[in-house]
C-alpha positions as a printed NumPy array, in Angstrom:
array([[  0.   ,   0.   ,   0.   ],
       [  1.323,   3.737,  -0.949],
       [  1.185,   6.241,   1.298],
       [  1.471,   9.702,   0.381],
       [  4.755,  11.376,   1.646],
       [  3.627,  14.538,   4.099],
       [  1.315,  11.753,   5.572],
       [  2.011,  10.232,   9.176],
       [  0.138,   7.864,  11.639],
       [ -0.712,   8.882,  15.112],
       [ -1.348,   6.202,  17.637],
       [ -2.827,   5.562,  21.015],
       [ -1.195,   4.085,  24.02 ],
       [ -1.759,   3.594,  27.533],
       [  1.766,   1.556,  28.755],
       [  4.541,   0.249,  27.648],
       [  3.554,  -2.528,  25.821],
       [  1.26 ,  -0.398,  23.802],
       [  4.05 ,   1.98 ,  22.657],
       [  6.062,  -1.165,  21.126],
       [  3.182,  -2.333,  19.536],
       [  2.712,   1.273,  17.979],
       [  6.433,   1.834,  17.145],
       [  6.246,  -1.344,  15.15 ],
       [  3.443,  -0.107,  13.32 ],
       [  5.729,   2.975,  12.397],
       [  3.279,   5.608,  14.408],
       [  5.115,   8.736,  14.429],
       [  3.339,  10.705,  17.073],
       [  1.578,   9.07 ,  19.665],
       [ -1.102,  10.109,  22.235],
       [ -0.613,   9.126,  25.664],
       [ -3.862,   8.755,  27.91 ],
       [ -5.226,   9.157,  30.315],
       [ -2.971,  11.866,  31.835],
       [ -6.414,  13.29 ,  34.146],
       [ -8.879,  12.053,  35.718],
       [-11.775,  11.438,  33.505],
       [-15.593,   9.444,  34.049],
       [-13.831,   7.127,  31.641],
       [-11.058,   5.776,  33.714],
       [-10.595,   4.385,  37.332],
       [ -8.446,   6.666,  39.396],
       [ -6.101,   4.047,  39.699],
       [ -5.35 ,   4.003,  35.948],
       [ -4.396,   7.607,  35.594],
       [ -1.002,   8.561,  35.06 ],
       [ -0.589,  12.081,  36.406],
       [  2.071,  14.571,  35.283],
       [  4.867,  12.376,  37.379],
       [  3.971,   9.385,  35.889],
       [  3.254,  10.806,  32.481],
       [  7.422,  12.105,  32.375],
       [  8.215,   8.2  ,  33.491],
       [  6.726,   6.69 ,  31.559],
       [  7.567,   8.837,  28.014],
       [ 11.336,   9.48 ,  29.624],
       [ 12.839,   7.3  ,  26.864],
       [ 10.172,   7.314,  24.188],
       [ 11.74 ,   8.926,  20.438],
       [  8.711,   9.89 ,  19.388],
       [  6.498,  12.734,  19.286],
       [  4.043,  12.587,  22.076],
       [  0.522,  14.31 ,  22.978],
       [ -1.229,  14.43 ,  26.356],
       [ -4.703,  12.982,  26.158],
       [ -7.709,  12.533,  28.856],
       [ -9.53 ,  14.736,  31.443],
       [ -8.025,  18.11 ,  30.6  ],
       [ -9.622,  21.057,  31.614],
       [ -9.226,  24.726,  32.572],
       [ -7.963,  23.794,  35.785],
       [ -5.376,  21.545,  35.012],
       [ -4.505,  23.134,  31.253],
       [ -0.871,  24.74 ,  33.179],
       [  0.109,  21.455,  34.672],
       [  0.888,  20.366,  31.158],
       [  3.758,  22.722,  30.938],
       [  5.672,  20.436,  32.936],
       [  5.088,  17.319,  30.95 ],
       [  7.142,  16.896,  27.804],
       [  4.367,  16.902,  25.417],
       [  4.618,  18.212,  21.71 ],
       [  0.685,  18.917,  21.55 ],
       [ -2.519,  18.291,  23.399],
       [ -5.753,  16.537,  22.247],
       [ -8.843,  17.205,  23.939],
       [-12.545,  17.08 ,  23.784],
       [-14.256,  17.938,  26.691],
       [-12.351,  21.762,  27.084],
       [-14.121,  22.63 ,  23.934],
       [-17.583,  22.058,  25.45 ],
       [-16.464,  24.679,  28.568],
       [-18.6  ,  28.034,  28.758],
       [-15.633,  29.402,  30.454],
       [-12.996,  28.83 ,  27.442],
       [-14.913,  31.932,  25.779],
       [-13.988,  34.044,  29.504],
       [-10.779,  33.167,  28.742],
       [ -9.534,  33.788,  25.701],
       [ -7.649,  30.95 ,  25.048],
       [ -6.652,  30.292,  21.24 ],
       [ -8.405,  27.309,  19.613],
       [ -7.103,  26.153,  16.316]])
């Protein structure tokens, strides 16, 4: 199968395993989750800005920060080393109008 040049894959993990199985699949950026808490996830299962940077230490690829990210925890990400974020429930906030954050 061709694949057109300026195209890449993004993939999903959640441990270590995960990111092996996505490096073998050639996945050039990868979205780690959950990094909050979320309805979606025990609490037990998320990773936390610590964990997040532990886990990733040693990964060579690009990586996003996905799950439970809100206003209120938006900053924290500044201290995880993160290329991009993806999130879904920010965009449904009344208050991301107050403020004034960019949204691409």
């Amino acid at each position: 199968m061709q694949i057109k040049k300026n195209f890449y894959t993004i993939g999903l993990a959640h441990n270590c395993l995960e990111y092996s199985i996505k490096v073998k699949q050639n996945c050039k950026e990868l979205m780690l989750s959950p990094i909050f808490f979320n309805k979606k996830y025990s609490p037990a299962k998320i990773l936390g800005v610590i964990r997040f940077n532990l886990i990733s230490n040693h990964w060579n690829v690009k990586l996003s920060a996905l799950g439970g990210i809100n206003l209120g925890n938006l900053k924290r990400l500044r201290m995880c080393k993160i290329n991009s974020v993806a999130f879904i429930s920010l965009m449904d906030d009344p208050k991301i109008k107050e403020a004034h954050l960019p949204v691409r």
